[in-house]
N, C-alpha and C positions, 0 to 999 in steps of 0.2 A: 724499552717499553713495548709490549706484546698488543696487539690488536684491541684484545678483550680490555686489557687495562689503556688503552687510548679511547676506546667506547664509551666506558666507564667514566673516564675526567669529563668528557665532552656531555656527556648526561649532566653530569654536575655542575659543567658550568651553566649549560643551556636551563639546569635549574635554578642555581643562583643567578642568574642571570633576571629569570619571571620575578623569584623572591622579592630580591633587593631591589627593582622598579617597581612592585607592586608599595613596598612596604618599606622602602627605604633602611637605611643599616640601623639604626637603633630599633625598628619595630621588625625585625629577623631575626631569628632563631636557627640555629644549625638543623634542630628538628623538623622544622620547616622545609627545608631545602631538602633533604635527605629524607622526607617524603612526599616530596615532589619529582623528587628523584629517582622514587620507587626502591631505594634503599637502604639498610638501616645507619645508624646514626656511628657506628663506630667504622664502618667503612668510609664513610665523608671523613671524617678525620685525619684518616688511612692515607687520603688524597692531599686533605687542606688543613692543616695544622690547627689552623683559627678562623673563626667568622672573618676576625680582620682582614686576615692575610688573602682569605679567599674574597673577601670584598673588592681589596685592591687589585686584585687580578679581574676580578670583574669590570670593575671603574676604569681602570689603564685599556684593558681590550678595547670597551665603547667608544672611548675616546677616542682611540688609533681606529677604528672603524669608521668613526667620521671623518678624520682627516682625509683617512686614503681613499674614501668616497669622492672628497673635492679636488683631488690631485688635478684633472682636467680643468681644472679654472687657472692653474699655473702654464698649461701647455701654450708657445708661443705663439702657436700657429691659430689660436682664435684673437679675436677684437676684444678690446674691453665690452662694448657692448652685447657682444656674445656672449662672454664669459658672466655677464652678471644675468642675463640667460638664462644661461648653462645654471647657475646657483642658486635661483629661486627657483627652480623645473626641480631640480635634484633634491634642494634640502626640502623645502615641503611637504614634495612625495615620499622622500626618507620621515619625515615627521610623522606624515601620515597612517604609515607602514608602522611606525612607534611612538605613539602621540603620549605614551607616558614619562619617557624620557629626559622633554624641558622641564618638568616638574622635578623628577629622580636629579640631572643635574643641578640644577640650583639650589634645592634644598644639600646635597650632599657639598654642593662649592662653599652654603653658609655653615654649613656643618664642620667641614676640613677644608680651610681653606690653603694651608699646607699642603693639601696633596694637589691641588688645581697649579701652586705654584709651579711643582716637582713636572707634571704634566705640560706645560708651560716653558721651562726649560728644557724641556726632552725636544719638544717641536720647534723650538727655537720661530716662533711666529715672526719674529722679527723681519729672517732670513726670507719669509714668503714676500711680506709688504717690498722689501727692495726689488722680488724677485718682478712685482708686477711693476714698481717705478722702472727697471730696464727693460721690462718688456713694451712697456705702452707710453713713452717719454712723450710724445707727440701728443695722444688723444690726452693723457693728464693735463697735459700742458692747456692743451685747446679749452679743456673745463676747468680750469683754474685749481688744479687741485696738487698741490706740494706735498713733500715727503713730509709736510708737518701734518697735515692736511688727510690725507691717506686711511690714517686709521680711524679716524671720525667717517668718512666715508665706508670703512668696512665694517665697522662695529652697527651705522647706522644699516646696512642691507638685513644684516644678521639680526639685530632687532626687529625688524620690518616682518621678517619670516617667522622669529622666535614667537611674537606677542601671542596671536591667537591661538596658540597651544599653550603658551604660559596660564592663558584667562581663557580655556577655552568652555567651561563651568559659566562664566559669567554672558560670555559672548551667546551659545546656545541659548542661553534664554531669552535674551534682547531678541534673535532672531527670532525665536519662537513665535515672540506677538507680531512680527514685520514679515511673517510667512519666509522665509528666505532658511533653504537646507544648506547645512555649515559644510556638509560634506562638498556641494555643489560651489559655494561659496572659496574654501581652499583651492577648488582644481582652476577657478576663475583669477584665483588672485597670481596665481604664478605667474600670468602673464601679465596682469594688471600691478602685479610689484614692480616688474624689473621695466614697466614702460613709465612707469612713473618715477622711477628713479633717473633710468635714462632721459629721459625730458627735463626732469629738473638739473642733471648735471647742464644739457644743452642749454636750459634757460642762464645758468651762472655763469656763458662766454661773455 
């Protein structure tokens, strides 16, 4: 692949990319992306066979772009209490940076839920949850949290972060009448999630 045509795909994805979170896959059009892309509609082809095809290449990147965002929550050498930190500082301010994205995936997860599987098996999530039972056996242990236990714990941090972007429509307006700016409100809660989850694991010794 030549320079010019590595340019060219990466236009394209960074276009599909805008599209298909503005407007989700059934409200995209090839037309669409290809001129956004500032070019015409038989050279996107040229690149991506199909809307689909190019969708999923879209979909799968996002997703691996999250994960390998949180890698550093796996590294052994922090504390779990750092590490959950480390996760609501990060995903937030990731949210922040693309706050239309909790919308784009959950619509597309009730949409094809098939590919969320496929995605799901690739990352082998599994393999992360043991990773942190051998890493943190002691502090688990001290907050009462078992391998059964674990994912009700991550799924709950990950909700905690996800919500005010999922309802962030609803949430702006409540604030509106309480004087309170959502934007100031977000960069507050990074630290006010992870000490409130931290205190409640401490409370359940």
């Amino acid at each position: 692949m030549t320079d010019s045509d590595r340019q060219t795909e990466e236009k394209i994805f960074e276009a599909a990319t805008d599209v298909f979170v503005e407007k989700g896959m059934d409200g995209s059009r090839m037309q669409d992306i290809a001129n956004h892309a500032g070019i015409n509609k038989s050279l996107l082809h040229y690149y991506y066979r199909s809307k689909d095809h190019l969708f999923n290449a879209v979909f799968e990147k996002i997703a691996d772009e999250m994960f390998r965002k949180f890698a550093p929550v796996f590294d052994e050498n922090l504390s779990l209490d750092d590490k959950i930190r480390f996760f609501f500082r990060e995903h937030i301010g990731f949210l922040q940076r693309n706050p239309r994205l909790p919308a784009f995936l959950l619509n597309e997860i009730n949409r094809n839920p098939g590919r969320v599987k496929k995605l799901i098996r690739n990352v082998n999530v599994n393999k992360f949850w043991m990773m942190l039972m051998e890493q943190h056996p002691d502090e688990l242990a001290e907050y009462r949290i078992t391998k059964e236990l674990l994912p009700q714990l991550m799924i709950t941090i990950a909700s905690i972060s996800v919500f005010p972007f999922a309802a962030r429509g609803i949430l702006e307006t409540l604030f509106e009448n309480m004087d309170i700016d959502f934007d100031d409100f977000l960069e507050k809660r990074k630290e006010f999630a992870a000490t409130f989850v931290i205190n409640a694991l401490k409370n359940n010794k």
